[in-house]
C-alpha positions in Angstrom: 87.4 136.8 95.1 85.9 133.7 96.1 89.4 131.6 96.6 91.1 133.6 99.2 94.5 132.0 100.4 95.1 133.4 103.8 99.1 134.2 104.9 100.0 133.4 101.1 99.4 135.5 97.5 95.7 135.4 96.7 95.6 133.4 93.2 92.6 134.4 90.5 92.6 130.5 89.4 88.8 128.6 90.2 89.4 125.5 92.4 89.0 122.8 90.4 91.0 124.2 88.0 94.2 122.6 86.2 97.3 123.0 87.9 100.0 124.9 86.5 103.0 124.0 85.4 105.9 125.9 87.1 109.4 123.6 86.4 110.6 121.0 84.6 114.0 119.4 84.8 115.7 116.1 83.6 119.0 114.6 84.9 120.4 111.0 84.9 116.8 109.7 83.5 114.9 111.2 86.1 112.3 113.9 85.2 110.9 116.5 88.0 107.8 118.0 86.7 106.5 121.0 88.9 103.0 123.1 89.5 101.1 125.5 91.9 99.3 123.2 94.0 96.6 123.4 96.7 97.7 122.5 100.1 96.5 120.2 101.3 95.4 119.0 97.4 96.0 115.4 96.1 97.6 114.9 92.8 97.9 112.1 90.5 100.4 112.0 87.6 99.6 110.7 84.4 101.8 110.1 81.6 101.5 108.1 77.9 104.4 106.8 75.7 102.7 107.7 72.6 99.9 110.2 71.9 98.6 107.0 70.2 98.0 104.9 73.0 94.5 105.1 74.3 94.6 104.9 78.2 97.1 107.3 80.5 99.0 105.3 82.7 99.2 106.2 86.5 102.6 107.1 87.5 102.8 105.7 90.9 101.2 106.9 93.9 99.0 110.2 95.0 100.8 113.2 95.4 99.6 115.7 98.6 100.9 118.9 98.4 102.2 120.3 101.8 102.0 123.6 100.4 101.6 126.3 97.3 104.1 123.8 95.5 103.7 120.1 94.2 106.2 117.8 92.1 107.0 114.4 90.9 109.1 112.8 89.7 109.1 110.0 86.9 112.3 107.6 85.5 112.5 107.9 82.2 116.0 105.9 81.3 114.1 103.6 79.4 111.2 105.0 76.8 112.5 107.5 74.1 109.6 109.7 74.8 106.9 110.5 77.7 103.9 112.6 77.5 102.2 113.9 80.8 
């Protein structure tokens, strides 16, 4: 096991890997999206109106995770639909 996670569960995924998706929850417009995370890791969230469009938007700043946990969080009162 080359990604050892001392004082926390080992974890079989390769660094580098794609984060994983652990919660997702909407109220009042606002969307929390949550994933396993590095500590220590920066994240950047991405999100597209439509599948269509041809560049992913940045959706606001880095995320560092402080621990085994990372989440954002994204206002979607306006479009109908969001894709991340």
């Amino acid at each position: 096991m080359t990604n050892w996670t001392p004082r926390a569960p080992n974890a079989l995924t390769a660094p580098g890997a794609p984060p994983r998706l652990i919660g997702v929850s909407a109220a009042a417009g606002i969307v929390t999206l949550k994933w396993e995370a590095g500590p220590g890791r920066r994240y950047r969230l991405e999100f597209k109106d439509s599948l269509s469009d041809t560049a992913w938007t940045p959706g606001g700043n880095d995320i560092r995770a402080a621990g085994a946990m990372a989440a954002a969080t994204d206002d979607v009162s306006g479009p109908i639909a969001r894709f991340y």
